[in-house]
C-alpha positions in Angstrom: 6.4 -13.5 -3.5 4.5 -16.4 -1.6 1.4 -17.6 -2.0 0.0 -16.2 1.3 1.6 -13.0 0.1 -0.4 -12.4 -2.9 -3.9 -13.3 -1.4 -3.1 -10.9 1.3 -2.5 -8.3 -1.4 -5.6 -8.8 -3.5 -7.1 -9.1 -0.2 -5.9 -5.7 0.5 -6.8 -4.7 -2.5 -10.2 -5.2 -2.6 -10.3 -3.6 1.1 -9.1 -0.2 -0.6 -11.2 -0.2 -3.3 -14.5 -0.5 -0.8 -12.7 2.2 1.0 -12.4 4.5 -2.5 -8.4 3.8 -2.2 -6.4 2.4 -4.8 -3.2 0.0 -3.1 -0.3 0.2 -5.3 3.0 -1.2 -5.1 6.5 -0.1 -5.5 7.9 -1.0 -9.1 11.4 -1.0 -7.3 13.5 -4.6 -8.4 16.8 -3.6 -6.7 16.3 -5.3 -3.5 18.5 -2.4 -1.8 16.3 0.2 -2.9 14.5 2.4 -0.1 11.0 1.3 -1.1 11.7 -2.1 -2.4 8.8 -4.0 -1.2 6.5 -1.5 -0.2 3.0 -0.7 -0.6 1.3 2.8 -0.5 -2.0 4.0 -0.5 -4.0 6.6 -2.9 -7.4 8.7 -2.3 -9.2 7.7 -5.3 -11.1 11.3 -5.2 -7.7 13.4 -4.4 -5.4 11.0 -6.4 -3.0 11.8 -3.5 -1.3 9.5 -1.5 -3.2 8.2 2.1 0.5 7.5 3.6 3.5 9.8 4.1 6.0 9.6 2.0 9.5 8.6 2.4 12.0 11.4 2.1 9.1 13.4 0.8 9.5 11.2 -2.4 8.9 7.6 -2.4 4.8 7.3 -2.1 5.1 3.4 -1.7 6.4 3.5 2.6 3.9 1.2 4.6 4.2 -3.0 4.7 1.2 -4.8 4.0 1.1 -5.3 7.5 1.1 -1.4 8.1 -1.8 -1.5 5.2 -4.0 -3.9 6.8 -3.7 -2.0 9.9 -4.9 1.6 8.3 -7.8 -0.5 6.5 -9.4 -2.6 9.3 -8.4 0.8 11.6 -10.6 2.7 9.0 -13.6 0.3 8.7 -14.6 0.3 12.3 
């Protein structure tokens, strides 16, 4: 992970938890895993998951890219 890539997260981070949404990431270390890499979204209140899922399983499915979008989307 880069250093630009962990600011983003914590940035992201702190954008969720304005938002009452907790970022998590996928604990995944087998870089051909479906999720490895990936960062999902949970309703603090509902403790359910803001993004679909893949498969219907994996709750970790957007990029922090895709995160950032749904944040800054959601603030304005």
């Amino acid at each position: 992970m880069t250093q630009e890539t962990k600011v983003l997260e914590n940035k992201l981070r702190r954008m969720a938890d304005r938002q009452g949404m907790r970022l998590v990431k996928s604990r995944s270390r087998d870089e051909n895993a479906i999720d490895y890499g990936l960062y999902g979204l949970i309703d603090v209140q509902t403790n359910g998951a803001v993004n679909q899922p893949i498969a219907g399983r994996w709750i970790c499915s957007w990029t922090l890219d895709e995160v950032r979008e749904y944040l800054e989307g959601d603030s304005e």
